[in-house]
N, CA, C and O atoms as CSV, one atom per row, in Angstrom:
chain,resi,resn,atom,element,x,y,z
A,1,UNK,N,N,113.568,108.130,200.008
A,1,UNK,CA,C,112.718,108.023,198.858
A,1,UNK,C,C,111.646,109.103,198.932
A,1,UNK,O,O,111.068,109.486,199.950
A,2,UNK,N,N,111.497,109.480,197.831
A,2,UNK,CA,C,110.216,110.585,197.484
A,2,UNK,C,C,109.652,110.150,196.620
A,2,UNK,O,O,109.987,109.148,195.987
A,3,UNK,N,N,108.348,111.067,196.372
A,3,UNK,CA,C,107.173,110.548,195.774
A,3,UNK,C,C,107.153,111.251,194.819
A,3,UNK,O,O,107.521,112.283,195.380
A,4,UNK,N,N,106.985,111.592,193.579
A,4,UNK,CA,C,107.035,112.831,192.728
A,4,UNK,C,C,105.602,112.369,192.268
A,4,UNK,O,O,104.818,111.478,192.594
A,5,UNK,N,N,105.640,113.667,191.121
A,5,UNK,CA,C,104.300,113.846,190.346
A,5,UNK,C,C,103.923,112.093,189.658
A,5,UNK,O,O,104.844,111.278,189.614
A,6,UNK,N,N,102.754,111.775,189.258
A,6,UNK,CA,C,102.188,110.395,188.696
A,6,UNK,C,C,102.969,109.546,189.335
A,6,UNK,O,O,103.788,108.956,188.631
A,7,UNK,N,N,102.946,109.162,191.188
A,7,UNK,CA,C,103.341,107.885,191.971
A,7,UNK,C,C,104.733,107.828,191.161
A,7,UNK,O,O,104.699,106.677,190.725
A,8,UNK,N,N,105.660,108.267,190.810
A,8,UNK,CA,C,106.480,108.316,190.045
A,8,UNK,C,C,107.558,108.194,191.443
A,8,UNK,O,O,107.126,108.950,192.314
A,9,UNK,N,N,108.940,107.398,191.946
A,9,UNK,CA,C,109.549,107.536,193.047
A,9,UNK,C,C,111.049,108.206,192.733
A,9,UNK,O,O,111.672,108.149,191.672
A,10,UNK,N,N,111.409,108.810,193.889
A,10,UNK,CA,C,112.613,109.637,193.359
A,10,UNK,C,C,113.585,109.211,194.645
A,10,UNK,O,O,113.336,109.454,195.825
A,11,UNK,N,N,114.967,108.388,194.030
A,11,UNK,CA,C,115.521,107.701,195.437
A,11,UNK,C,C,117.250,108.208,195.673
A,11,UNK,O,O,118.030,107.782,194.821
A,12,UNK,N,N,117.647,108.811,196.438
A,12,UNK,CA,C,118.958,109.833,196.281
A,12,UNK,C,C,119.710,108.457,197.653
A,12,UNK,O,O,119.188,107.807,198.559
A,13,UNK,N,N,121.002,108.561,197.153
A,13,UNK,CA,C,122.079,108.555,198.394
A,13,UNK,C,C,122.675,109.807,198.840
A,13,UNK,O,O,123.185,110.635,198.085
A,14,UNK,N,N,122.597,109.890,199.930
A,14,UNK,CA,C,122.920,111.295,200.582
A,14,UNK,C,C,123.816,112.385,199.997
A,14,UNK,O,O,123.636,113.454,199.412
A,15,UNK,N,N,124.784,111.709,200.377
A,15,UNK,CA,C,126.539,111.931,199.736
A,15,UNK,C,C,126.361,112.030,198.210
A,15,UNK,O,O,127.349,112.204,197.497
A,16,UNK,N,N,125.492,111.954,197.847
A,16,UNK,CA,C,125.991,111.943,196.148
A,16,UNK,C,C,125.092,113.019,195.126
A,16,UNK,O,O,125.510,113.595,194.122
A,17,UNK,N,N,123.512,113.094,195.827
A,17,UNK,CA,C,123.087,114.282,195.273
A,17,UNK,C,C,122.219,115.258,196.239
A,17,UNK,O,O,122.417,115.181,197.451
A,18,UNK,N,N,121.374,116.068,195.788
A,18,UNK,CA,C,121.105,116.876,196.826
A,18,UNK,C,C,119.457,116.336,196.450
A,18,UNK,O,O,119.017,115.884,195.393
A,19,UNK,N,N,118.759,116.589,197.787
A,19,UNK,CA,C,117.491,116.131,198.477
A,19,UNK,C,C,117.204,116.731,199.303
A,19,UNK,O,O,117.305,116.144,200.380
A,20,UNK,N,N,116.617,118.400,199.378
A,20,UNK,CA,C,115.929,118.800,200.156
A,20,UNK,C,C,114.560,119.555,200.144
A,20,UNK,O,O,113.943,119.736,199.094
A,21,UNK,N,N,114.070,120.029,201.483
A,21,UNK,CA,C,112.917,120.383,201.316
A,21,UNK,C,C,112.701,121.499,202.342
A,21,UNK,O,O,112.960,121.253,203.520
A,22,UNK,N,N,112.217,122.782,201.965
A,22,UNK,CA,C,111.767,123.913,202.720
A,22,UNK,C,C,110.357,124.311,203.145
A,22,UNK,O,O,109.583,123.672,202.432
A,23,UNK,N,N,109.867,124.876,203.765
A,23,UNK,CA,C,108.120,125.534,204.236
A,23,UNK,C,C,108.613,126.802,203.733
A,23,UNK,O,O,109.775,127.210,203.735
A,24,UNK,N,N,107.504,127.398,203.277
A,24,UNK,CA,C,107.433,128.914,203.265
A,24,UNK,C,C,106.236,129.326,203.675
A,24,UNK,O,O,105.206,129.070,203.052
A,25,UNK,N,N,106.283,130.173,205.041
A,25,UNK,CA,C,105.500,130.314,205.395
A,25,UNK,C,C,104.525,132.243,204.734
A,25,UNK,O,O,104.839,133.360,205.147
A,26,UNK,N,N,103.571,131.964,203.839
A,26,UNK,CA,C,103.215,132.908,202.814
A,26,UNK,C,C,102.594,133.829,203.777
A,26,UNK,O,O,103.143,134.780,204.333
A,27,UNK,N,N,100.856,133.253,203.960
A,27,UNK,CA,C,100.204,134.615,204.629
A,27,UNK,C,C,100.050,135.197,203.079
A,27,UNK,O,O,100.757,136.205,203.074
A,28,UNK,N,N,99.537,135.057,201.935
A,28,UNK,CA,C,99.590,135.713,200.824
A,28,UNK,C,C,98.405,135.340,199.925
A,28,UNK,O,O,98.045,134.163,199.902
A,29,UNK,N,N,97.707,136.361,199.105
A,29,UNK,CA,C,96.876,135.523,198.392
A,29,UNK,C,C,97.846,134.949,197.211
A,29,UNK,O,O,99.006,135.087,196.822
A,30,UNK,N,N,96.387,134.047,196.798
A,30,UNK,CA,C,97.771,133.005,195.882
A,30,UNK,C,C,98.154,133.258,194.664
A,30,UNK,O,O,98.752,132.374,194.051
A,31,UNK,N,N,97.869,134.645,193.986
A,31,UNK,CA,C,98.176,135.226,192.711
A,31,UNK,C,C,99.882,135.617,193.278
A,31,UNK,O,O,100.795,135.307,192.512
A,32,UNK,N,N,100.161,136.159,194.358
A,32,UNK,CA,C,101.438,136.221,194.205
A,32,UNK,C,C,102.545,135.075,194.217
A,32,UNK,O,O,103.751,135.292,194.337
A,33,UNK,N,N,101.884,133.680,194.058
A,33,UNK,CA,C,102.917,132.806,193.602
A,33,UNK,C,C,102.738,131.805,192.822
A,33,UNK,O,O,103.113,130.634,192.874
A,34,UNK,N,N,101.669,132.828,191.554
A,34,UNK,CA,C,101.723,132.050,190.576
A,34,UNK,C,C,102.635,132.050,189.622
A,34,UNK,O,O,102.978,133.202,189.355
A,35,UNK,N,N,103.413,130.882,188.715
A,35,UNK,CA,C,104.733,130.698,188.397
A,35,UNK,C,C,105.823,130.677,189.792
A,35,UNK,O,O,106.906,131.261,189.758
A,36,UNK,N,N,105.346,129.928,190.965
A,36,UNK,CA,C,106.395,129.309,191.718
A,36,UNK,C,C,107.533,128.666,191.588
A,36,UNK,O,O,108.732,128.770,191.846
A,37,UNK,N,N,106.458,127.694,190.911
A,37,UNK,CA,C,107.704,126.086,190.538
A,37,UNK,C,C,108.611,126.518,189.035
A,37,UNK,O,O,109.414,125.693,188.598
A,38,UNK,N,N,108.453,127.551,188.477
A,38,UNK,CA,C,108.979,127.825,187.137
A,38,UNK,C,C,110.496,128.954,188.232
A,38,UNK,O,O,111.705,128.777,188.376
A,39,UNK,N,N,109.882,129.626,188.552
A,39,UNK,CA,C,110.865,130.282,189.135
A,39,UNK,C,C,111.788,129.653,190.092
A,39,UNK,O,O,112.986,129.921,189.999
A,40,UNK,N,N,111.366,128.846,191.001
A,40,UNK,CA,C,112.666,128.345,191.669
A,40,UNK,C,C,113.105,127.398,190.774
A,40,UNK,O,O,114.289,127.283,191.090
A,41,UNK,N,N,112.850,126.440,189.605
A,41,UNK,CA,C,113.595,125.660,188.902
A,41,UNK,C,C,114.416,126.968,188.161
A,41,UNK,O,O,115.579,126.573,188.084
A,42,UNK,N,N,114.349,128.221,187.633
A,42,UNK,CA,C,115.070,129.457,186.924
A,42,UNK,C,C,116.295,129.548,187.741
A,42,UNK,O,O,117.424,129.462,187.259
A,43,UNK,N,N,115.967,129.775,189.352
A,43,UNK,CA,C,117.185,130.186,189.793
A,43,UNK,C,C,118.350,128.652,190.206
A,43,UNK,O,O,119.577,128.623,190.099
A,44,UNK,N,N,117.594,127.746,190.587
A,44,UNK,CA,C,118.891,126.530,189.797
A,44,UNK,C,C,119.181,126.433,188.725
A,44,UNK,O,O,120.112,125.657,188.513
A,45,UNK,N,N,118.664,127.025,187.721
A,45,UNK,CA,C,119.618,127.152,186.968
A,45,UNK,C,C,120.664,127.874,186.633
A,45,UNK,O,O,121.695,127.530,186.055
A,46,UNK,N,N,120.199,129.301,187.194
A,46,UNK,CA,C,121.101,130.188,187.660
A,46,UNK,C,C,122.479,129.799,188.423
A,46,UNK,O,O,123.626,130.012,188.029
A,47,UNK,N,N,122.129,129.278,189.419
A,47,UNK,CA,C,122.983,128.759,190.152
A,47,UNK,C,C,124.582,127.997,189.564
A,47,UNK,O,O,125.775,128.289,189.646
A,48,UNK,N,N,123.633,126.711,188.864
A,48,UNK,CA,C,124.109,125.822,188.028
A,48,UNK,C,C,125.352,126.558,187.265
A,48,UNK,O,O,126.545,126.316,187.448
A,49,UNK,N,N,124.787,127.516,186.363
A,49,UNK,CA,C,125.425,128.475,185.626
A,49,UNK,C,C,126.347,129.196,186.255
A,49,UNK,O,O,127.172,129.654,185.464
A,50,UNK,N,N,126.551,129.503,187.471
A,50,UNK,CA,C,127.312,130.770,187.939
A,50,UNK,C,C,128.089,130.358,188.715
A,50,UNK,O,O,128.980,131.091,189.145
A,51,UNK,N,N,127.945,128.940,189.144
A,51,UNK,CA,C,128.757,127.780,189.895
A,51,UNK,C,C,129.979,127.472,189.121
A,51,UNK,O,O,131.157,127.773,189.311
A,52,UNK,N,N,129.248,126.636,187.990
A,52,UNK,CA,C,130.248,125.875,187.273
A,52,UNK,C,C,129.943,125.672,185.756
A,52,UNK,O,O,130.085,124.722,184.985
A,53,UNK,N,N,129.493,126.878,185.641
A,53,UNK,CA,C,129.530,127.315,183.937
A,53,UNK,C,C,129.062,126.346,183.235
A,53,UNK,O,O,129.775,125.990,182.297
A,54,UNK,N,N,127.732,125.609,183.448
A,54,UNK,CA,C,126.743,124.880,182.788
A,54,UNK,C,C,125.667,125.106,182.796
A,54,UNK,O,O,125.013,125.640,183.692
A,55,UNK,N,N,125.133,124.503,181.196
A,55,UNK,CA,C,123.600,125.493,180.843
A,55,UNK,C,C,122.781,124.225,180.932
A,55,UNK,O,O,123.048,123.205,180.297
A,56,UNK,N,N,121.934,124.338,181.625
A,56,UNK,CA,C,120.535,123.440,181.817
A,56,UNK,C,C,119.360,124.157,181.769
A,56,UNK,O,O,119.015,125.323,181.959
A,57,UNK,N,N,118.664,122.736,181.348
A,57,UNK,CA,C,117.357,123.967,181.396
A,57,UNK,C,C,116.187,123.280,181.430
A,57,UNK,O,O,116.362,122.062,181.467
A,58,UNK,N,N,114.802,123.714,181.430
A,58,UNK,CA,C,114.196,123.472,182.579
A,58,UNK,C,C,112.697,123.058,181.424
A,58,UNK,O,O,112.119,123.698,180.546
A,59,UNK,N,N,112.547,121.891,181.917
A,59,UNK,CA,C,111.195,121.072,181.026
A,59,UNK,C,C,110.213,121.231,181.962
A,59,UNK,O,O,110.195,120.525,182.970
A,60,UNK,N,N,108.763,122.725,181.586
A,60,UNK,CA,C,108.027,122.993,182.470
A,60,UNK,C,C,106.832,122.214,183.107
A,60,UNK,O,O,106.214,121.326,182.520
A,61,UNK,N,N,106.645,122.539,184.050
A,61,UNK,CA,C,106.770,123.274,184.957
A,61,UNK,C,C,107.915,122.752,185.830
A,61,UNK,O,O,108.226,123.722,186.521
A,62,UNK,N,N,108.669,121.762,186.143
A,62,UNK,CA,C,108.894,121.402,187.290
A,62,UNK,C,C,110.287,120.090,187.487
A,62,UNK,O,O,110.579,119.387,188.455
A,63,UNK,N,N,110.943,120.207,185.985
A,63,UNK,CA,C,112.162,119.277,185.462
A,63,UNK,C,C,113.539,120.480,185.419
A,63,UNK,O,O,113.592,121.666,185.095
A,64,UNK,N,N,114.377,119.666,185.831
A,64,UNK,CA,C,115.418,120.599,185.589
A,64,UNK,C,C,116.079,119.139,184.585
A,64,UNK,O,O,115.888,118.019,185.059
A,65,UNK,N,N,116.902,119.280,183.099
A,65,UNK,CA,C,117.040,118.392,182.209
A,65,UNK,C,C,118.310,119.007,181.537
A,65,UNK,O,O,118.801,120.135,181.592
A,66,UNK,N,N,118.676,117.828,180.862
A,66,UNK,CA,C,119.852,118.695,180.198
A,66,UNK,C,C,120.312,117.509,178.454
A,66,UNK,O,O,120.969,116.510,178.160
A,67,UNK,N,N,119.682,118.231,177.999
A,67,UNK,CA,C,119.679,117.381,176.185
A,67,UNK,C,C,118.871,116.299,176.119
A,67,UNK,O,O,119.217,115.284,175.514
A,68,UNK,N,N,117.319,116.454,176.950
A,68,UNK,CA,C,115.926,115.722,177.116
A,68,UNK,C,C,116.386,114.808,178.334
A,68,UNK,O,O,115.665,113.897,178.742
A,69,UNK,N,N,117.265,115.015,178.730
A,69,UNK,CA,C,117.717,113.665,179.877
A,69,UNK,C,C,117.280,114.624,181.154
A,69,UNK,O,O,117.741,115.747,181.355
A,70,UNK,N,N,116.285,113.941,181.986
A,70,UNK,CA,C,116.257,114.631,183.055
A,70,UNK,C,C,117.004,114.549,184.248
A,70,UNK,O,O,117.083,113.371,184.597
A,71,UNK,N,N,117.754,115.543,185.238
A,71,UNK,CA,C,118.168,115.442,186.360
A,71,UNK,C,C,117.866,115.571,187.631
A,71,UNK,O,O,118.302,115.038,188.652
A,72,UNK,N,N,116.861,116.545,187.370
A,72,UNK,CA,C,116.297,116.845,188.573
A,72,UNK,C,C,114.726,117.260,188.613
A,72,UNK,O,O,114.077,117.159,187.572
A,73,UNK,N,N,114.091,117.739,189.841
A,73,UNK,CA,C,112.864,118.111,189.540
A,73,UNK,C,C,111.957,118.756,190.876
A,73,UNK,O,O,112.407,118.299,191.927
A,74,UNK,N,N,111.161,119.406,191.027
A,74,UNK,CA,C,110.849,120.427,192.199
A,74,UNK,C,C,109.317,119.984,192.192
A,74,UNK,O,O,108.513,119.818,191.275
A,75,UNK,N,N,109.248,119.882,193.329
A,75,UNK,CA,C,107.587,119.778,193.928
A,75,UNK,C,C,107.318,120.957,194.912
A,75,UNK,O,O,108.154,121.481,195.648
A,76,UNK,N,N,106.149,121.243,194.805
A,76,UNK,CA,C,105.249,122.374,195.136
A,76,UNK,C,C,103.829,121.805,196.171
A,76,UNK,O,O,102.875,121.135,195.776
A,77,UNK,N,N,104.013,122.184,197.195
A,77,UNK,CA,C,102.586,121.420,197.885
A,77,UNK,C,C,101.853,122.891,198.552
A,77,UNK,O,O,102.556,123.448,199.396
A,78,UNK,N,N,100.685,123.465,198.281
A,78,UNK,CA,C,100.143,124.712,199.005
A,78,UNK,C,C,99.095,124.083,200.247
A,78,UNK,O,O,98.399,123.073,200.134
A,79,UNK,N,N,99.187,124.915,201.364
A,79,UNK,CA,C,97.874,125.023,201.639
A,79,UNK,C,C,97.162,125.851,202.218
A,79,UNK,O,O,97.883,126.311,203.102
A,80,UNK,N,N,96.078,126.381,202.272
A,80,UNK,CA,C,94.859,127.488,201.632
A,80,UNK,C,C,94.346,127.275,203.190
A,80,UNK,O,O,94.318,126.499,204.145
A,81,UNK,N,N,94.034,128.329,202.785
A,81,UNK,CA,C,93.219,128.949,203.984
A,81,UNK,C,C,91.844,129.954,203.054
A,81,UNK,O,O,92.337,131.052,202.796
A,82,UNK,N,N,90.921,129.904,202.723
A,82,UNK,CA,C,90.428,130.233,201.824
A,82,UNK,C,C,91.100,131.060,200.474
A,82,UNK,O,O,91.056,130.435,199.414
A,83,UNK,N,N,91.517,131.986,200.457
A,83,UNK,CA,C,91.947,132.470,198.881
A,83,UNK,C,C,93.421,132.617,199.150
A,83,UNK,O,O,94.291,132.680,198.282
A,84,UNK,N,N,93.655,132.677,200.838
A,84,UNK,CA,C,95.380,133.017,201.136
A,84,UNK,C,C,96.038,131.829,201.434
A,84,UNK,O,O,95.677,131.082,202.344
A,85,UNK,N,N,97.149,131.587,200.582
A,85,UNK,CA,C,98.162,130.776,201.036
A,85,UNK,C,C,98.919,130.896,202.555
A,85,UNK,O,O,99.542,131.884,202.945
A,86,UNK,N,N,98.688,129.539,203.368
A,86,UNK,CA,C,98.992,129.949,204.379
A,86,UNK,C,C,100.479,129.304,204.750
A,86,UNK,O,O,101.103,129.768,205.704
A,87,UNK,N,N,101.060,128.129,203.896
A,87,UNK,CA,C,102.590,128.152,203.366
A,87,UNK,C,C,102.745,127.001,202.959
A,87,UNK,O,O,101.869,126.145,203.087
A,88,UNK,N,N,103.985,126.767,202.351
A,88,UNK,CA,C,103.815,126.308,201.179
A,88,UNK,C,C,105.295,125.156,201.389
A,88,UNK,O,O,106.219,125.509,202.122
A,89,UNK,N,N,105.329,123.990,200.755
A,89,UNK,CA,C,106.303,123.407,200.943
A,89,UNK,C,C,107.161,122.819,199.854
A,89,UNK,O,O,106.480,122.222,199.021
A,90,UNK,N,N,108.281,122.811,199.647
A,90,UNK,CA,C,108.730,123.088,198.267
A,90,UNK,C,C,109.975,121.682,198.608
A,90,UNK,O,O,110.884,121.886,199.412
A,91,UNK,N,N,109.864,120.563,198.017
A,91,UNK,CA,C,110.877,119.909,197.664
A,91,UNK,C,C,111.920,119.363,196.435
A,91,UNK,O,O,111.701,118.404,195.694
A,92,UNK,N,N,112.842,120.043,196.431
A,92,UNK,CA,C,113.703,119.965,195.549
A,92,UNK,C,C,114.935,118.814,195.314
A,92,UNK,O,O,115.740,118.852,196.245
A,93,UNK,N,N,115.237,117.865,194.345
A,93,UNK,CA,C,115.698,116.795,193.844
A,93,UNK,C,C,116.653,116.955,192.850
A,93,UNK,O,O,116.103,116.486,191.854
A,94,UNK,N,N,118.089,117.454,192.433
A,94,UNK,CA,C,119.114,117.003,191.892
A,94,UNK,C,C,119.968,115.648,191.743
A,94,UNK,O,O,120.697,115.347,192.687
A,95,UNK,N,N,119.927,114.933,190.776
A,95,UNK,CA,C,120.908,114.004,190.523
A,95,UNK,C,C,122.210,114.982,190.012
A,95,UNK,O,O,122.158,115.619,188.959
A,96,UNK,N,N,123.701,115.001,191.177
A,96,UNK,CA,C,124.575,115.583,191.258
A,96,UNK,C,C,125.638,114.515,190.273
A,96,UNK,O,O,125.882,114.127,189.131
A,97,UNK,N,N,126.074,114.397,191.926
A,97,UNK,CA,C,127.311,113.293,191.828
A,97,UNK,C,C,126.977,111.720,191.206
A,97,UNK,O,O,127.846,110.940,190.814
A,98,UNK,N,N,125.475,111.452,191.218
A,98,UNK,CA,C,125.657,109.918,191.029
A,98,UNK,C,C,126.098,109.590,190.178
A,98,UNK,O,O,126.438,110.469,189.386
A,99,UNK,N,N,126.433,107.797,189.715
A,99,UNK,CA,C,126.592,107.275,188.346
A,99,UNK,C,C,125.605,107.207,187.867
A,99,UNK,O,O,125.381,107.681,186.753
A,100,UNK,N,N,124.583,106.485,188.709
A,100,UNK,CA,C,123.019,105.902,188.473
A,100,UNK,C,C,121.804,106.521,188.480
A,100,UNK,O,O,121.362,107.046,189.501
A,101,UNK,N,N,121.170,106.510,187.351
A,101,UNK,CA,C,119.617,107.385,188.199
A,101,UNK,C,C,119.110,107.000,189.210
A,101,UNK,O,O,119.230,105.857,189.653
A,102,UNK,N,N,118.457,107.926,189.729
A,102,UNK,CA,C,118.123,108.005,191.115
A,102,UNK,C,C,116.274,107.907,190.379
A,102,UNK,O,O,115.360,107.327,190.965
A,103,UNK,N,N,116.181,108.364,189.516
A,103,UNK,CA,C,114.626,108.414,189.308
A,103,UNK,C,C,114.221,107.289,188.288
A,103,UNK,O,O,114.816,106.871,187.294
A,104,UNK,N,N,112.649,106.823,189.024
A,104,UNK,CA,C,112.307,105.707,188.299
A,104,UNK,C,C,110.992,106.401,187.089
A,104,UNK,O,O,109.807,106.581,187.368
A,105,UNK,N,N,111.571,106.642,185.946
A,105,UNK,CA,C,110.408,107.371,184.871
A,105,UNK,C,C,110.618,106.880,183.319
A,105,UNK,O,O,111.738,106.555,182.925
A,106,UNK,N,N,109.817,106.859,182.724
A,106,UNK,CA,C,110.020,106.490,181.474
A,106,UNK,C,C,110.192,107.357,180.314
A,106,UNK,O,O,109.478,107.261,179.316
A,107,UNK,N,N,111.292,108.341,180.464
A,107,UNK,CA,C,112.232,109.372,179.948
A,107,UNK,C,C,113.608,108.823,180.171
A,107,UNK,O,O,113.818,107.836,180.876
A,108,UNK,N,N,114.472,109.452,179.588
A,108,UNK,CA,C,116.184,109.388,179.409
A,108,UNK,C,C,116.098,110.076,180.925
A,108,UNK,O,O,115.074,110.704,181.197
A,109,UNK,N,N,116.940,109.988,181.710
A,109,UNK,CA,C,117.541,110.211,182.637
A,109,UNK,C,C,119.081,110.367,183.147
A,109,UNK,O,O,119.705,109.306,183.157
A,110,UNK,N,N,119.917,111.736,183.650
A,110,UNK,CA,C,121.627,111.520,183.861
A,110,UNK,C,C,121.722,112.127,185.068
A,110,UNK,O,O,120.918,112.272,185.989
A,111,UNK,N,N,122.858,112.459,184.896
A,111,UNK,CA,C,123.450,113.654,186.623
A,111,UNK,C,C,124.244,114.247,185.962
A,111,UNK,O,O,124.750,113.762,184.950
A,112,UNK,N,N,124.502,115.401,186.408
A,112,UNK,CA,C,125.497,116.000,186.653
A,112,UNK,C,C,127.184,116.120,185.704
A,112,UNK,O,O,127.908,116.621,184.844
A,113,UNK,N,N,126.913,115.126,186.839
A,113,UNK,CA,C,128.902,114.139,186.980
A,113,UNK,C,C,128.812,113.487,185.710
A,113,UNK,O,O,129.637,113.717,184.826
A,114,UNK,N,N,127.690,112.544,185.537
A,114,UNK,CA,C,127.783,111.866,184.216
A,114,UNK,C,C,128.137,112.696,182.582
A,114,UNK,O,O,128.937,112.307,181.730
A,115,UNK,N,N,127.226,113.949,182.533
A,115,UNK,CA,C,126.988,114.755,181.154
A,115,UNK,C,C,128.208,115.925,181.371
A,115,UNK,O,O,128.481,116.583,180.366
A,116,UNK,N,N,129.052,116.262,182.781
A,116,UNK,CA,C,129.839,117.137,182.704
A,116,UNK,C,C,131.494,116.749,183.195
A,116,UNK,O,O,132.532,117.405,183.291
A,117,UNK,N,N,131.113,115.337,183.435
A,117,UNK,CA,C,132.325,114.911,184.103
A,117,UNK,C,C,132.728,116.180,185.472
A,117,UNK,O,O,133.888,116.586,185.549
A,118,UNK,N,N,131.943,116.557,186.196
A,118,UNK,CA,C,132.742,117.159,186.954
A,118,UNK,C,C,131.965,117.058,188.494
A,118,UNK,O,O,130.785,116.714,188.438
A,119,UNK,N,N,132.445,117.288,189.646
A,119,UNK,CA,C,131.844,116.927,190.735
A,119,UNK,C,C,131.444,118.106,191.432
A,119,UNK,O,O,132.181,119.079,191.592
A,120,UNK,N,N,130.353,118.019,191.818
A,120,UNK,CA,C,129.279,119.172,192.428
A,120,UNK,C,C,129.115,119.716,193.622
A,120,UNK,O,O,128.014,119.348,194.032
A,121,UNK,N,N,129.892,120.736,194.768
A,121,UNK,CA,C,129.914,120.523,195.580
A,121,UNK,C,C,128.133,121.047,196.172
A,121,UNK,O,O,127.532,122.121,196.149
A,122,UNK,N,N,127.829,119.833,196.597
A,122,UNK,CA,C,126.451,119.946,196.919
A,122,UNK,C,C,125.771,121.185,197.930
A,122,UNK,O,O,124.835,121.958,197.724
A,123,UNK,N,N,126.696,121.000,199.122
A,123,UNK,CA,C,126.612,122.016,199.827
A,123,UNK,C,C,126.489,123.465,199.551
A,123,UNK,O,O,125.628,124.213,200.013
A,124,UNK,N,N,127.759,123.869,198.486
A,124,UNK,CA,C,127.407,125.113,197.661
A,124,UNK,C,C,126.321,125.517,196.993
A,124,UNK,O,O,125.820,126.631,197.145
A,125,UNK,N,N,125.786,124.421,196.023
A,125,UNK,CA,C,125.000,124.773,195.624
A,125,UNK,C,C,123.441,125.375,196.394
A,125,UNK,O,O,122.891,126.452,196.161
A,126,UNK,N,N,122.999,124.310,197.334
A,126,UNK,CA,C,121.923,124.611,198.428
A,126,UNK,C,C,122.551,125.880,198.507
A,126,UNK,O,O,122.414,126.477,197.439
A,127,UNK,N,N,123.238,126.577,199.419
A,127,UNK,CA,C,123.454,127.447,200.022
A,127,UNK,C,C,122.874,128.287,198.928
A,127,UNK,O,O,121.727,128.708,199.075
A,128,UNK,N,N,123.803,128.683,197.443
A,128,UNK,CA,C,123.997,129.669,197.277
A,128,UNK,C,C,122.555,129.825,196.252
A,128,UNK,O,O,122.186,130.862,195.700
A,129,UNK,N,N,121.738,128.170,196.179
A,129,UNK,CA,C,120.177,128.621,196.168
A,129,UNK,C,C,119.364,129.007,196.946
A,129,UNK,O,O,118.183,129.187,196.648
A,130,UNK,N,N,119.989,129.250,198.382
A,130,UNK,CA,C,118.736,129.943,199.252
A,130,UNK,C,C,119.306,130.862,199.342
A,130,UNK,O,O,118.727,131.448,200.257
A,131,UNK,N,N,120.228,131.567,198.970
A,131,UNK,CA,C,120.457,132.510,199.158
A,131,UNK,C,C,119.842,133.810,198.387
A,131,UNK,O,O,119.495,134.909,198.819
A,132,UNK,N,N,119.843,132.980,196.437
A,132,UNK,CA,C,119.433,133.733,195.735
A,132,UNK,C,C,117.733,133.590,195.967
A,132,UNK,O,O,117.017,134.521,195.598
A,133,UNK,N,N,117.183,132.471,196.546
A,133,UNK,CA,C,115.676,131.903,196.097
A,133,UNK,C,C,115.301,133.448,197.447
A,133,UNK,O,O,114.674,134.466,197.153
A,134,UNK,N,N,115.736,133.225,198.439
A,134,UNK,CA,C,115.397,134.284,199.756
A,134,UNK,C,C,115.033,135.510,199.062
A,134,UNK,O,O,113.859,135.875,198.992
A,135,UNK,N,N,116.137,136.250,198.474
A,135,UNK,CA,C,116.105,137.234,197.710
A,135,UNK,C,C,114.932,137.571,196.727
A,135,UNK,O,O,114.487,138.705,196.555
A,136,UNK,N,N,114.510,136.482,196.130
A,136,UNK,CA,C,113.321,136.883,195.146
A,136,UNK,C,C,112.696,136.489,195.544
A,136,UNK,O,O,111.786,136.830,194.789
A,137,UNK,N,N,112.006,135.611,196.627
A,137,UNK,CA,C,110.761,135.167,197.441
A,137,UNK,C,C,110.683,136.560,198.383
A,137,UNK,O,O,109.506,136.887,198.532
A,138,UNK,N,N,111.416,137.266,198.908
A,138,UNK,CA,C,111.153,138.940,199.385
A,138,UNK,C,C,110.382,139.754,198.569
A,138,UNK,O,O,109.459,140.442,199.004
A,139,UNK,N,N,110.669,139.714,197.576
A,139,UNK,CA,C,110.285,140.315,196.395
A,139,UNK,C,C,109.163,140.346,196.203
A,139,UNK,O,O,108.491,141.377,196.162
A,140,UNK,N,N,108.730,139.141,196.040
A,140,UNK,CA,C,107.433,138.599,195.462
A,140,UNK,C,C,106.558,138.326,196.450
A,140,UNK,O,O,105.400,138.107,196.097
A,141,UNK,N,N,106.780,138.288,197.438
A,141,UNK,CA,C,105.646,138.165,198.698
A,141,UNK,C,C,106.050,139.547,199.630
A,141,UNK,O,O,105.264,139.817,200.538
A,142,UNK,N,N,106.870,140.154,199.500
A,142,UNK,CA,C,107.313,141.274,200.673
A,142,UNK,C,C,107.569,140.618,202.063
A,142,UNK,O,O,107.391,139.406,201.941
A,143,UNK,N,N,107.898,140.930,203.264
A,143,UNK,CA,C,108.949,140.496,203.815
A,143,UNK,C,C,109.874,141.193,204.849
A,143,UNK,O,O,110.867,140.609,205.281
């Protein structure tokens, strides 16, 4: 179980959607990661798209949704060292594979599997989002 934005709880079975969470360790002042949470929800969607040829899209700052139904959603935690970010922890929440929502909110809510009928290999996806997220977090902080 996770905690999302407004005590709001977000509850995954392993096997069925993806639930993880990274540090980034910045060393940066914090203008270079402003529009964080907009950009890593961009490149799941990217992902999404280049995976398995579905368009989602992203209710800002921090929903990944698909026809007002939300699926997923990204948290952002900084912490400061006076003006420099000294790193940053980023947890990310897909409803994949389930039948059931996983999130308790008072919005429409689906997965995946439900709106595309098709099954997600979870693993791929992580991967081939850190792969692309690595790539433009170089970028944007240098590296």
């Amino acid at each position: 179980m996770v905690n999302g934005t407004h005590g709001r709880k977000w509850i995954t079975k392993q096997k069925n959607n993806i639930a993880f969470s990274f540090v980034i360790e910045a060393n940066c002042k914090i203008q270079k990661l402003e529009g964080i949470t907009i950009e890593i929800a961009e490149t799941l969607v990217e992902v999404f798209k280049s995976l398995y040829n579905i368009s989602l899209e992203i209710k800002s700052p921090n929903d990944i949704v698909y026809k007002g139904k939300k699926i997923g959603g990204i948290l952002t935690e900084t912490k400061l060292s006076g003006k420099t970010v000294k790193y940053i922890v980023v947890g990310i929440g897909i409803d994949t594979n389930s039948q059931e929502s996983s999130i308790e909110i008072d919005q429409p809510t689906s997965s995946i599997k439900k709106e595309f009928n098709i099954e997600i290999d979870n693993k791929k996806v992580i991967t081939e989002f850190c792969n692309k997220w690595e790539n433009k977090l170089l970028k944007r902080i240098g590296g």
